[in-house]
BAROMAR-837279 format. One record per residue (C-alpha): residue number from 1; x, y, z. Coordinates in pm, 1 decimal. Layout:
BEGIN
(atom NUM, (X, Y, Z)),
...
***
This chain:
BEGIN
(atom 1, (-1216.7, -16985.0, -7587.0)),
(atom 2, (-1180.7, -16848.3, -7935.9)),
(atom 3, (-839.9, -16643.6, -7798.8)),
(atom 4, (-706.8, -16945.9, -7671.5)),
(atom 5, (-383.2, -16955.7, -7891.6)),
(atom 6, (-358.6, -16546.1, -7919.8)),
(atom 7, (-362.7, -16627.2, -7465.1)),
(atom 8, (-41.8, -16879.0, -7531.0)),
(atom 9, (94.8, -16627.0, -7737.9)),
(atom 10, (109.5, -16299.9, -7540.0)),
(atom 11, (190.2, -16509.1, -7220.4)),
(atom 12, (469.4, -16722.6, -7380.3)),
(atom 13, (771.8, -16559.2, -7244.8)),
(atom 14, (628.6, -16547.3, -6905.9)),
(atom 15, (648.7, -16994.3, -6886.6)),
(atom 16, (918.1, -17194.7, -6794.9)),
(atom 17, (1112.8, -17409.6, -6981.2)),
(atom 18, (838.8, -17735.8, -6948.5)),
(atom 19, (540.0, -17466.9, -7034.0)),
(atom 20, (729.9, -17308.6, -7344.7)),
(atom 21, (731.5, -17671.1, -7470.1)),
(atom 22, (385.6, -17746.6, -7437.4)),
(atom 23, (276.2, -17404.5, -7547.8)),
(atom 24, (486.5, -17389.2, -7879.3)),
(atom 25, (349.7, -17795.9, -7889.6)),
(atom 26, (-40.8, -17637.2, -7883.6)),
(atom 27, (5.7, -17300.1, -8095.2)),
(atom 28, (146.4, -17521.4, -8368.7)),
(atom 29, (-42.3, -17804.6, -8366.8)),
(atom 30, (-370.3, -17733.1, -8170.3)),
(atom 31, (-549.1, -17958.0, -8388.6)),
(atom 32, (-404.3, -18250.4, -8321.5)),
(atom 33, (-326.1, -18126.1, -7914.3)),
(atom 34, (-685.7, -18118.0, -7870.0)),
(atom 35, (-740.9, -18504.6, -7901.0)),
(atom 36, (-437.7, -18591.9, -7655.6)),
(atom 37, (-447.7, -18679.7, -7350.2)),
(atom 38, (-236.1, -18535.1, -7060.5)),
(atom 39, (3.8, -18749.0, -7054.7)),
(atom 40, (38.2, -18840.9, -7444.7)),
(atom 41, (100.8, -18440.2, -7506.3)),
(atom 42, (361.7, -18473.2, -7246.8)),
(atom 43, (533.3, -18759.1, -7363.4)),
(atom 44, (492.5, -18563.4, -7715.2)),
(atom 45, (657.8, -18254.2, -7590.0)),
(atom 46, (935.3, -18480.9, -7318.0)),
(atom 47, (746.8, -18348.1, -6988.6)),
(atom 48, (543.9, -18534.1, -6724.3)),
(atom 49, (167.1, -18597.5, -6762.0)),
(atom 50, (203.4, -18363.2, -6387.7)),
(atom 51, (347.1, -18051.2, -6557.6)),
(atom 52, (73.3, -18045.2, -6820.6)),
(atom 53, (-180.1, -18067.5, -6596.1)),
(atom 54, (-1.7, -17754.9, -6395.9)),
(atom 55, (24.3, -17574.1, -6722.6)),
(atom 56, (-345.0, -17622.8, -6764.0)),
(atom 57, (-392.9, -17458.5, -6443.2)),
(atom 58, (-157.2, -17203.2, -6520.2)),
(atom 59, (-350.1, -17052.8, -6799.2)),
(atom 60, (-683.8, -17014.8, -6616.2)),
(atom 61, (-860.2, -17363.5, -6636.8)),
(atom 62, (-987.1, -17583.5, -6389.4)),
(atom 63, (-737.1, -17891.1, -6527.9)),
(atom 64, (-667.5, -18041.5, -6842.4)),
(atom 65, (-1001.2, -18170.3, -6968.9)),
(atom 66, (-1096.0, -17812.6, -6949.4)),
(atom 67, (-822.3, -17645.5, -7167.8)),
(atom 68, (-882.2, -17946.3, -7367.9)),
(atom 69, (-1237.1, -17896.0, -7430.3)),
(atom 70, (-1149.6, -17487.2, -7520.8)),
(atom 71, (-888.9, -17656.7, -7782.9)),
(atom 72, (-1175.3, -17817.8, -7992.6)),
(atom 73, (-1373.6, -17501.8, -7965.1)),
(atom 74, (-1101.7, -17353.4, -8091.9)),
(atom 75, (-1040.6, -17641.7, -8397.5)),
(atom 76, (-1428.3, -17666.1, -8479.0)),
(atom 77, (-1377.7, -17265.6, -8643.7)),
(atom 78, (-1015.0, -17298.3, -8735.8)),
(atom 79, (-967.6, -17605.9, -8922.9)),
(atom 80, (-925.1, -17630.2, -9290.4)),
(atom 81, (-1195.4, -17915.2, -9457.9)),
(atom 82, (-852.5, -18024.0, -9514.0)),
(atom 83, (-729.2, -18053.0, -9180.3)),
(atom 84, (-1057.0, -18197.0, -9030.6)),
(atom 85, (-1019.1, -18449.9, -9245.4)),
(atom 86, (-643.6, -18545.1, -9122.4)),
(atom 87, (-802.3, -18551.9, -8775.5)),
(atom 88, (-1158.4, -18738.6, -8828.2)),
(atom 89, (-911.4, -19008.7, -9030.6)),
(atom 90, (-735.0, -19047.9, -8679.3)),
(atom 91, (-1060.8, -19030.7, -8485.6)),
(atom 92, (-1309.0, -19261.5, -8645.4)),
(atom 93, (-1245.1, -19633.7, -8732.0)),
(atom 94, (-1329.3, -19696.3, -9052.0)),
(atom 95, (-1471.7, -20014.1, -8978.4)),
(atom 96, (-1750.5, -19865.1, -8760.6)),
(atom 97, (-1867.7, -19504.9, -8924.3)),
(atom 98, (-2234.8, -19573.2, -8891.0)),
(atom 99, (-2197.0, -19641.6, -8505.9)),
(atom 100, (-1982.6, -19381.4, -8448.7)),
(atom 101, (-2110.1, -19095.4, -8625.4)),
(atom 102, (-2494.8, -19202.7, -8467.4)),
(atom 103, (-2349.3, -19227.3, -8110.4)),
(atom 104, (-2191.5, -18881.6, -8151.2)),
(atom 105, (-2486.4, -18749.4, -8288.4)),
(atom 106, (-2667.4, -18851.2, -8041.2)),
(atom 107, (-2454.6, -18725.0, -7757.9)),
(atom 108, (-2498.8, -18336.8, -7935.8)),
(atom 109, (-2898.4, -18388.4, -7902.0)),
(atom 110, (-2828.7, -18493.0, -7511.0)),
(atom 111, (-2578.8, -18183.4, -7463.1)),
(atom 112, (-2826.7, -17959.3, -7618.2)),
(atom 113, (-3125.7, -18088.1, -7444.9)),
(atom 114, (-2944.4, -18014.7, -7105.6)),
(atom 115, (-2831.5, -17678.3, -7195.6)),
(atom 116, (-3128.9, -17583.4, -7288.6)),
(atom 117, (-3225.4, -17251.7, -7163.0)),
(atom 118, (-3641.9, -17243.1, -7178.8)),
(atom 119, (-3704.0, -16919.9, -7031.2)),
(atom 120, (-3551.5, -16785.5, -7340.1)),
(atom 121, (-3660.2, -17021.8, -7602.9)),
(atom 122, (-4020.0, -16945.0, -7563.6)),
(atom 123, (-3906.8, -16571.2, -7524.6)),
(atom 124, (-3783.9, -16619.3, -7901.0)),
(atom 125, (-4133.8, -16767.8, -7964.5)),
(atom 126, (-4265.7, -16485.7, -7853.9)),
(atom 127, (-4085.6, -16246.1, -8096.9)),
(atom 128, (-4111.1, -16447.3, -8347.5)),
(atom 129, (-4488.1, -16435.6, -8348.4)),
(atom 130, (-4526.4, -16050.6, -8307.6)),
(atom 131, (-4316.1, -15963.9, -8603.8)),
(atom 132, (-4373.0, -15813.8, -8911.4)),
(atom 133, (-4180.9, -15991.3, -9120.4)),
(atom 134, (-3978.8, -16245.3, -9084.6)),
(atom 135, (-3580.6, -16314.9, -9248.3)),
(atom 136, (-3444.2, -16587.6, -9254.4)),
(atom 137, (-3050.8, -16588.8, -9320.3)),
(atom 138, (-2814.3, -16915.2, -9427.9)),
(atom 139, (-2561.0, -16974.9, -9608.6)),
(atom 140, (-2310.6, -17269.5, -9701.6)),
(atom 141, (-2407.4, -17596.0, -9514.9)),
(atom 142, (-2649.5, -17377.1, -9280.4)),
(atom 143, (-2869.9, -17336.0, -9545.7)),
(atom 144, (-3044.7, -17637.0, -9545.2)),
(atom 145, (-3132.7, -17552.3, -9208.1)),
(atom 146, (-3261.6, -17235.0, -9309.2)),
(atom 147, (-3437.0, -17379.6, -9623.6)),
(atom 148, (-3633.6, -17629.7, -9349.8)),
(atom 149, (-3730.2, -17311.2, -9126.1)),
(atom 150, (-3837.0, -17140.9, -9421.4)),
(atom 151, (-4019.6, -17403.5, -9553.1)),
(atom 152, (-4252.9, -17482.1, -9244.9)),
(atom 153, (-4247.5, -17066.2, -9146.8)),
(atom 154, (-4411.9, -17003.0, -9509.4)),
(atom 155, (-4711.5, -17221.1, -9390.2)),
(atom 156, (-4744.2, -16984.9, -9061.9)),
(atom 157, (-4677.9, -16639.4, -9137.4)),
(atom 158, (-4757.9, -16447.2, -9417.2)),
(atom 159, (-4436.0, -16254.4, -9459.7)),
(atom 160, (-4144.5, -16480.5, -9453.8)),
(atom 161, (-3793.4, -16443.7, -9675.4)),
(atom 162, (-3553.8, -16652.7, -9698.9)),
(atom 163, (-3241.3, -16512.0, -9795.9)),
(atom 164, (-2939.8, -16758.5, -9898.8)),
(atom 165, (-2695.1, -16556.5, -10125.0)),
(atom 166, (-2343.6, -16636.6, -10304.0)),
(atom 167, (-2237.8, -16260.1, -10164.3)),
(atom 168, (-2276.4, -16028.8, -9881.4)),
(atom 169, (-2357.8, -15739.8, -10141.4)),
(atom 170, (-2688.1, -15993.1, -10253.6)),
(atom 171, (-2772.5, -16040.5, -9925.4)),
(atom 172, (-2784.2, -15689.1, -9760.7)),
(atom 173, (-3004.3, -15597.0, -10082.9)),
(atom 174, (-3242.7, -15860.7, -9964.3)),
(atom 175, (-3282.7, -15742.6, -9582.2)),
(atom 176, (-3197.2, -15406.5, -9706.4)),
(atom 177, (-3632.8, -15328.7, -9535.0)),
(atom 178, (-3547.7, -15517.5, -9238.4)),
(atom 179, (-3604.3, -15258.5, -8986.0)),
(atom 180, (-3842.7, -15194.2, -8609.5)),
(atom 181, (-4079.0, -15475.0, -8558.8)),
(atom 182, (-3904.7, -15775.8, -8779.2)),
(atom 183, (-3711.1, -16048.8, -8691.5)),
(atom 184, (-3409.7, -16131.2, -8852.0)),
(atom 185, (-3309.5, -16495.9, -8793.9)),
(atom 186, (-2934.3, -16584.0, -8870.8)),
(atom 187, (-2833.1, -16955.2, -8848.1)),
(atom 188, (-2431.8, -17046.2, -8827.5)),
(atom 189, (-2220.6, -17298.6, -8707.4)),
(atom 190, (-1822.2, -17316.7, -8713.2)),
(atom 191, (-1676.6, -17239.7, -8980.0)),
(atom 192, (-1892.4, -16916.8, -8921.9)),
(atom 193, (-2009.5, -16766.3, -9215.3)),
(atom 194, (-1884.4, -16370.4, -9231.9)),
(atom 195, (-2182.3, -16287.3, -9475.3)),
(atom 196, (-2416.4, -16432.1, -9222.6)),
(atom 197, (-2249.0, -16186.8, -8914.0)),
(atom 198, (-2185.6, -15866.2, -9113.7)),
(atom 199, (-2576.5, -15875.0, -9188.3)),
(atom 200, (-2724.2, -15962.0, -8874.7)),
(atom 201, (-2467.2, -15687.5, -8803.0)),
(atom 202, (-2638.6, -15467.3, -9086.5)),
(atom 203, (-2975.5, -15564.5, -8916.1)),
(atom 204, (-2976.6, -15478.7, -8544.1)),
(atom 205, (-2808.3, -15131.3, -8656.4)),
(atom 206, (-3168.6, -15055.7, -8863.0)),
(atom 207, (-3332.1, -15176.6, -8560.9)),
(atom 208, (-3460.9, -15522.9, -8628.1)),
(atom 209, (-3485.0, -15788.2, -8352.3)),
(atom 210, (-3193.0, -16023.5, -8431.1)),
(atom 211, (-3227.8, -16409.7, -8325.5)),
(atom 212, (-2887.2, -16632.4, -8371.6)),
(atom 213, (-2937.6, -17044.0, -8408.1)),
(atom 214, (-2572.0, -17095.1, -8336.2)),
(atom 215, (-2350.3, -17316.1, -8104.0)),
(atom 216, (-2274.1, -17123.9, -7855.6)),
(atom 217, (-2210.6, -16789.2, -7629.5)),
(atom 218, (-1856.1, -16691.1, -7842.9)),
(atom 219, (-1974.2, -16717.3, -8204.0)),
(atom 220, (-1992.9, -16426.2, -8400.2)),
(atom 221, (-2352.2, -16467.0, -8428.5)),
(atom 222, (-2446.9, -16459.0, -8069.5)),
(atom 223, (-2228.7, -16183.7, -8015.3)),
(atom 224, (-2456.8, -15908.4, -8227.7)),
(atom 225, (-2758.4, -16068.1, -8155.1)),
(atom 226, (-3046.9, -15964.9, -7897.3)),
(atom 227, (-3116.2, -16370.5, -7863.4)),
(atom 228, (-2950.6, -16642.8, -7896.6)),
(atom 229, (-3071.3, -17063.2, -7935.1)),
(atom 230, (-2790.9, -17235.4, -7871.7)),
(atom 231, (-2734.4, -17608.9, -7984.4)),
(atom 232, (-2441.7, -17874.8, -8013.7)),
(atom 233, (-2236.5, -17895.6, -8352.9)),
(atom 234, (-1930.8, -18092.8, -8406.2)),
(atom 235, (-1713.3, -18205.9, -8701.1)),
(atom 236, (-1775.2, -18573.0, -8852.6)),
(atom 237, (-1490.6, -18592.9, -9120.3)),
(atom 238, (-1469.3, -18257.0, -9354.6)),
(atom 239, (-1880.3, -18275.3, -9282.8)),
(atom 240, (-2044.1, -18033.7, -9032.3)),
(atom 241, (-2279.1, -18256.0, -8793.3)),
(atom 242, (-2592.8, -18077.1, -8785.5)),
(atom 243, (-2887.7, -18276.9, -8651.0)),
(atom 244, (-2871.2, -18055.7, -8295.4)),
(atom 245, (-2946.3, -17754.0, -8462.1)),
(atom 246, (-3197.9, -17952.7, -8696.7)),
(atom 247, (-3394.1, -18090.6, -8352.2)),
(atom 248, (-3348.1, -17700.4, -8217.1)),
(atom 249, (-3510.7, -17586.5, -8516.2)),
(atom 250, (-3757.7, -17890.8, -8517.3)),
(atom 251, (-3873.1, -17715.0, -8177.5)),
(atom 252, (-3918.4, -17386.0, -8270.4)),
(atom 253, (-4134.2, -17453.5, -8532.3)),
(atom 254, (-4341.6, -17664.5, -8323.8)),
(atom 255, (-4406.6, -17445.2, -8050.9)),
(atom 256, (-4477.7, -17126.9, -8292.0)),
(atom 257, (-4687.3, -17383.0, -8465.6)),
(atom 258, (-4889.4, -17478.2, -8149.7)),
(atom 259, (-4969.7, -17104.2, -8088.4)),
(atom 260, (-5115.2, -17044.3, -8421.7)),
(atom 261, (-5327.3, -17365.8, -8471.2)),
(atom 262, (-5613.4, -17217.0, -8624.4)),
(atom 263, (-5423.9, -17045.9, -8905.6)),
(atom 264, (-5236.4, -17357.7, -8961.6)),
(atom 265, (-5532.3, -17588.1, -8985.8)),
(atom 266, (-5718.8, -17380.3, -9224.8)),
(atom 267, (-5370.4, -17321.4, -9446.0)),
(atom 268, (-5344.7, -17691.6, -9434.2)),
(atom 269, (-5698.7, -17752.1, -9548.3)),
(atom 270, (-5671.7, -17539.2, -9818.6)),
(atom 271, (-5354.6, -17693.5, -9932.6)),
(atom 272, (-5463.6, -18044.1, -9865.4)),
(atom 273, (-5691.5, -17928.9, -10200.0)),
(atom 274, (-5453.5, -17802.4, -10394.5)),
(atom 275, (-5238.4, -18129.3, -10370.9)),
(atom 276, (-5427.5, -18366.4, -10392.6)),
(atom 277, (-5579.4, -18167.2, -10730.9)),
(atom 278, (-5210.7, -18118.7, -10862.1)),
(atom 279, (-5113.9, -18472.0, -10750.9)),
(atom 280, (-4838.7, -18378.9, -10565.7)),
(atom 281, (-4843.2, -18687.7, -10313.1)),
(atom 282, (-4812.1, -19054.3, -10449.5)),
(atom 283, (-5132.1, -19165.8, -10277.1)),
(atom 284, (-5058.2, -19478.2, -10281.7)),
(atom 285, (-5378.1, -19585.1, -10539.9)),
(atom 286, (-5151.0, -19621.7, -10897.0)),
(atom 287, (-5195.1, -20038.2, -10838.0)),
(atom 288, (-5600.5, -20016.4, -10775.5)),
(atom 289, (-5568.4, -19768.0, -11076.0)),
(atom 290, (-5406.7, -19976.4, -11299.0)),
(atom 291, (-5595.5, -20300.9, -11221.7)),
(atom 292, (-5938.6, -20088.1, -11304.1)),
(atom 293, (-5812.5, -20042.7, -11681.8)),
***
């Protein structure tokens, strides 16, 4: 998917007339190609809906929806924050944001569910909970998502860093130990971050078990990983739609959670204390307070 336009490319001089339109049509504007239909792009182009559906063919896909589909793939890592917002201004009514934005949301958590591979989610589980320590790497808009794992991970294990850095140099200091018997946990979604690869790259090499919370099979961060949780993201505007990877993540911590009940409930008790000692929770009580003075 990710070679798409390199595939046009090399094969361009092979196509006939109609394909050579169509292909210099996609190579140069793929990012607006991938939201046309078959027969707009041919109209686009001057050739019939037909001979872009046999084009589609022609490069190794089973019909147009399907070479469309590998086009946004393609898009969702290429695309400026400038150019995805030229496209989401074509894609989403203004009028009806809220809707839209929900519906598609909603339709990432339904592709994910189905994909789901379970077999190898509790797998990571289970490497999760035999490590030694745990890292947990995120950067740019992943890294409120690893923020939220780290948060929740600190209250299970005893060993947990989170490492979110402004440079790759920072960050291979941090998981600079990482080595037989941790986890390292790297979460990405397109644009990919580089610092994020190279150090789950850094990682396996010094023989740490390395666990990618990406979108799919091509990313980067699959592609160095030992495992792999794979979950919808998309593009709403210049913003990266993340709830998907948020429910993914919402799992995880659930089911690792479930397996160490014990330690949880007596972490919890002991921090139920704390707060309420510190007053960290509005309990509700300032009124009856108040009305006692």
């Amino acid at each position: 998917m990710d070679n798409l336009i390199d595939k046009l490319k090399e094969r361009y001089p092979t196509f006939s007339k109609g394909q050579k339109l169509i292909a210099r049509y996609i190579i140069e504007h793929y990012d607006k190609a991938a939201f046309l239909t078959a027969a707009k792009l041919g109209e686009e182009v001057g050739v019939s809906e037909s001979t872009v559906v046999r084009f589609a063919i022609e490069v190794g896909y089973d019909g147009y929806p399907k070479l469309q589909k590998a086009l946004r793939e393609v898009i969702k890592s290429k695309l400026t924050s400038t150019q995805r917002l030229a496209v989401s201004s074509n894609r989403i009514d203004s009028q009806s944001v809220l809707k839209t934005v929900l519906q598609s949301d909603m339709n990432k958590i339904r592709l994910t569910m189905e994909e789901a591979d379970s077999e190898n989610f509790n797998a990571i589980v289970e490497e999760i909970l035999k490590a030694k320590k745990i890292y947990i790497l995120g950067v740019r808009s992943s890294a409120a998502l690893a923020s939220f794992l780290g948060f929740y991970f600190n209250l299970i294990f005893p060993n947990v860093r989170l490492v979110h850095t402004t440079s790759v140099s920072e960050m291979f200091e941090q998981i600079v130990n990482a080595g037989e018997g941790d986890v390292v946990i790297g979460i990405s979604f397109p644009r990919y971050s580089k610092r994020t690869s190279k150090s789950m790259e850094f990682a396996r090499k010094q023989g740490a078990t390395v666990i990618a919370i990406t979108d799919n099979e091509t990313s980067p961060l699959a592609k160095c990983s030992h495992y792999s949780l794979f979950a919808r993201s998309d593009m709403a505007s210049f913003v990266d739609s993340l709830v998907a990877p948020l429910s993914v993540i919402n799992a995880l911590i659930v089911a690792i959670g479930l397996k160490r009940k014990d330690t949880i409930h007596n972490t919890f008790e002991k921090l139920e204390l704390l707060w309420d000692e510190y007053e960290v929770y509005d309990k509700g009580d300032s009124h009856s307070k108040l009305g006692k003075d």
